[in-house]
N, C-alpha and C positions, 0 to 999 in steps of 0.2 A: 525663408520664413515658413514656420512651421502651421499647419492649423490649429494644431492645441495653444502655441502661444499666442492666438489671435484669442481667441478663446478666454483665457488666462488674462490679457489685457483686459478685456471687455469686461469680465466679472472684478478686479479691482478697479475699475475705472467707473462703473455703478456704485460698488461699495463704499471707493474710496479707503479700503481697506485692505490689506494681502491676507490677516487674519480672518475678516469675512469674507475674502474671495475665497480664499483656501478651504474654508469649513464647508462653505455652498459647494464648490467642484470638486470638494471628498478627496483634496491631495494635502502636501504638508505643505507646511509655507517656506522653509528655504527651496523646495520645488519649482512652488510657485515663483518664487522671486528671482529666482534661478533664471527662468523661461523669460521672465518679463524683462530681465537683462541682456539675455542672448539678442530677445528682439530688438532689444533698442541700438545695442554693439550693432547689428546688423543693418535700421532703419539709420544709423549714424545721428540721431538724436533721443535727448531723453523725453520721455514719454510723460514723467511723472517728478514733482516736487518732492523730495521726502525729507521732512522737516519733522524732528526726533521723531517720535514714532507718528507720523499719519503722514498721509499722501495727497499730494494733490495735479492735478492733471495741467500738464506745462501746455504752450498755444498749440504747439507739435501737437500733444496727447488731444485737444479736443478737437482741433482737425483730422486727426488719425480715426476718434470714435467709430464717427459713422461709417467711413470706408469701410473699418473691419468686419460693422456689424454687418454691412453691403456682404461680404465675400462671404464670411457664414453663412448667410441667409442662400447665398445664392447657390451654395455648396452643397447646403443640407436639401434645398428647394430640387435640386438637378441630382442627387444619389436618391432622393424618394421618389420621382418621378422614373428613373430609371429601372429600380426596383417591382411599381408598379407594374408599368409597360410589357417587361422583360421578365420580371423575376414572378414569383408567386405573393409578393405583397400583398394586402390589404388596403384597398383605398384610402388614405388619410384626409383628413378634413382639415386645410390649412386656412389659422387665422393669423391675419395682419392686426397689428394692434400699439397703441403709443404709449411709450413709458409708465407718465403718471398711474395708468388703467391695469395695471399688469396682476399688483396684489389684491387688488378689492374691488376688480372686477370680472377680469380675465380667468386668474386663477379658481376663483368659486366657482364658476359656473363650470371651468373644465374637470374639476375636480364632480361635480353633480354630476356632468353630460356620462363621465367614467363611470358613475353610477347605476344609471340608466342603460348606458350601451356601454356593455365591458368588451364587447370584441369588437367595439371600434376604436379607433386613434385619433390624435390631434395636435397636427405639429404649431407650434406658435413663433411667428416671426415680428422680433421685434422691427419696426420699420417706419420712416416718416412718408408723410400720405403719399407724396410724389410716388413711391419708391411701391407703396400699396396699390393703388392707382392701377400705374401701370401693370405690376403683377395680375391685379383683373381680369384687365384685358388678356392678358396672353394666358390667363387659364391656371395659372402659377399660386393664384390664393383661390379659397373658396368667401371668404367673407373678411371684410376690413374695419376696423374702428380707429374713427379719424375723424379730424376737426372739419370747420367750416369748407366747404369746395365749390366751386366755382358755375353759374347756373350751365353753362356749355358742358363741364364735367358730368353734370349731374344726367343728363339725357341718356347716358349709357350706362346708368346703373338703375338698379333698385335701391331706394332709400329711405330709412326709418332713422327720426330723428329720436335718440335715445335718452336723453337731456340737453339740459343747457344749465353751463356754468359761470358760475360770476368771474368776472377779471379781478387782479389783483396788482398795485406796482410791484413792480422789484426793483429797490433800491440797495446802495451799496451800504455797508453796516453803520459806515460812520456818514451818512449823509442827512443833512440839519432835518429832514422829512421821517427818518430812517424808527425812530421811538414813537410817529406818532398812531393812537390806535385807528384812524382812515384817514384821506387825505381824496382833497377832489382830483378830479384825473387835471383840470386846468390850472392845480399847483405846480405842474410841470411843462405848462410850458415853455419856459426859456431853458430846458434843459434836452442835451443832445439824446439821441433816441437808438435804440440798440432793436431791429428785426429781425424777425425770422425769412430767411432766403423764399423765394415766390419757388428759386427752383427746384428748394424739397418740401415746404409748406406752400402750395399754390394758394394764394389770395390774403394770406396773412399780411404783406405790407399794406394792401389798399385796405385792408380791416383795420389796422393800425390808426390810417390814414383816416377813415372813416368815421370810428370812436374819438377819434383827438377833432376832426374838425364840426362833429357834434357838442362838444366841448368847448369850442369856442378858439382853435388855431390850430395850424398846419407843423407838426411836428417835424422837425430835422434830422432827419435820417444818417447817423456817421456812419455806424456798419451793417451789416445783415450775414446774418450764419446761418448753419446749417443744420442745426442741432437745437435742442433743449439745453442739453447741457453745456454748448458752446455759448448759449445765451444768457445763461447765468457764470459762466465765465467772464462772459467780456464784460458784463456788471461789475464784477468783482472787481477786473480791473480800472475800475472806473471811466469804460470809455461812454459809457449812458446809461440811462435806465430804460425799463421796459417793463409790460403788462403781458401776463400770462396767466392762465386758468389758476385761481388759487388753490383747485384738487394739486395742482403742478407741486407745492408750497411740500410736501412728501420727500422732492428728492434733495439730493445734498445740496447744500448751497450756502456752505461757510462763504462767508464775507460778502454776502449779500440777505436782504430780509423783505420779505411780502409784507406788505402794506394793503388791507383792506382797501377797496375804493369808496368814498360819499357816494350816496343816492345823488343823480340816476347812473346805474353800476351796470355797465356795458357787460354782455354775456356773450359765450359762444355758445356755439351747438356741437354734443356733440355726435356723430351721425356710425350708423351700423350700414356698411354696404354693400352689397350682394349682386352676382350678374345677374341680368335680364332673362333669366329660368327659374322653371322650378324644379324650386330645391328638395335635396331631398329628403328622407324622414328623419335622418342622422341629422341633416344641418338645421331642419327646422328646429328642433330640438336643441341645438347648441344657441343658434339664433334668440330663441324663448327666453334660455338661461341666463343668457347678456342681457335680455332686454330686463328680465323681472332685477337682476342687479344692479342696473345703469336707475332704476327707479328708486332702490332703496336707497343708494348713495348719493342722492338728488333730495330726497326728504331729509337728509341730516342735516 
């Protein structure tokens, strides 16, 4: 298993496309498909649905996601640190940061910080909180953007709540709910309920739990993943529905559809978090930039 084809997976498996994976990692696309087949030949499953031309990510492919994006992350985390230490590198200022957040919020501001400070760098790692979290602690990120966390969590970091976002269902396309333009969150409950894992989203089930029995019952939990994108999968495949930030409503999500929720419309938060020092003139300044963007995208 190569790292460029972990790589190459990851960018069609966001895209959902080899044509816009291809274009983004500036290779051609029998390359690219080339590689995404080696690894699968290899992983002895297929990865990917490819139904005439579009692609879609098989239970293998959304379970594999985050693994990959795990070993990138962890790869690239361990050659810059190395570099650092040893080599004559330049300090790089690492953000952890979630999907939804990546073009309209993440990228402006590093694109600005580039601005401001041209001889600094800024590696960004895609990650779910657990995964950010912990990197904290052990010095691996410098700042994280991440949903609701846990008040025990919260004691070891610094934290600045950057918004708060409305929730939205997700329903599967043909479901008798699926057309309508809101829907009260206690239209659902006699329907089975699809979570995000506590052990890569910490507190998201009991936030689940929470919202639904404000609502008026105790939702039935069939599965719990790992992912964003493994949770609008198992939608799809109609094993339940579920509520996710409607910023979320961005990524792909053939064969399933956000549904506004009726007032009162449960929100998260969502938080910028930093270790227990001070930071320096570099991060403050990246810090700033996320913050003044997490506001505009909150006014819209």
């Amino acid at each position: 298993m190569e790292f460029h084809q972990l790589r190459y997976f990851i960018a069609a498996a966001e895209d959902l496309s080899i044509s816009g994976a291809a274009k983004r990692l500036h290779v051609t696309q029998p390359a690219l498909s080339r590689q995404i087949a080696v690894l699968e030949a290899e992983l002895g499953v297929a990865l990917f649905d490819r139904i005439r031309k579009r692609i879609h990510l098989t239970d293998a492919g959304r379970f594999f996601l985050p693994k990959a994006r795990q070993i990138v992350c962890d790869a690239e985390t361990g050659a810059q640190q190395l570099r650092e230490q040893f080599g004559n590198a330049r300090r790089t200022l690492r953000l952890g940061f979630l999907t939804p957040f990546l073009d309209d919020l993440v990228a402006p501001a590093v694109r600005e910080f580039r601005q401001r400070h041209p001889k600094a760098q800024v590696s960004l790692f895609e990650l779910p909180p657990r995964a950010q979290l912990d990197r904290l602690r052990n010095h691996e990120l410098d700042a994280a953007i991440l949903g609701n966390i846990s008040d025990a969590e919260r004691a070891f970091f610094s934290i600045r709540t950057l918004s708060r976002h409305k929730m939205a269902a997700v329903l599967p396309e043909d479901h008798v709910l699926a057309g309508k333009k809101s829907i009260k969150l206690s239209a659902l409950k006699a329907e089975s309920w699809v979570s995000l894992s506590d052990a890569f989203f910490p507190g998201r089930r009991e936030f689940l739990r929470s919202i639904c029995q404000q609502a008026g019952f105790e939702p039935q939990i069939v599965n719990e993943v790992d992912s964003l994108s493994m949770m609008l999968g198992a939608v799809t495949a109609g094993e339940g529905v579920a509520v996710m930030p409607a910023h979320a409503g961005k990524l792909p999500h053939g064969g399933c559809v956000f549904v506004p929720l009726a007032a009162p419309v449960p929100t998260s938060e969502l938080l910028l978090v930093l270790p227990k020092q001070e930071p320096s003139r570099e991060l403050t300044t990246l810090t700033s930039l996320i913050a003044e963007n997490a506001t505009r995208i909150a006014q819209k």
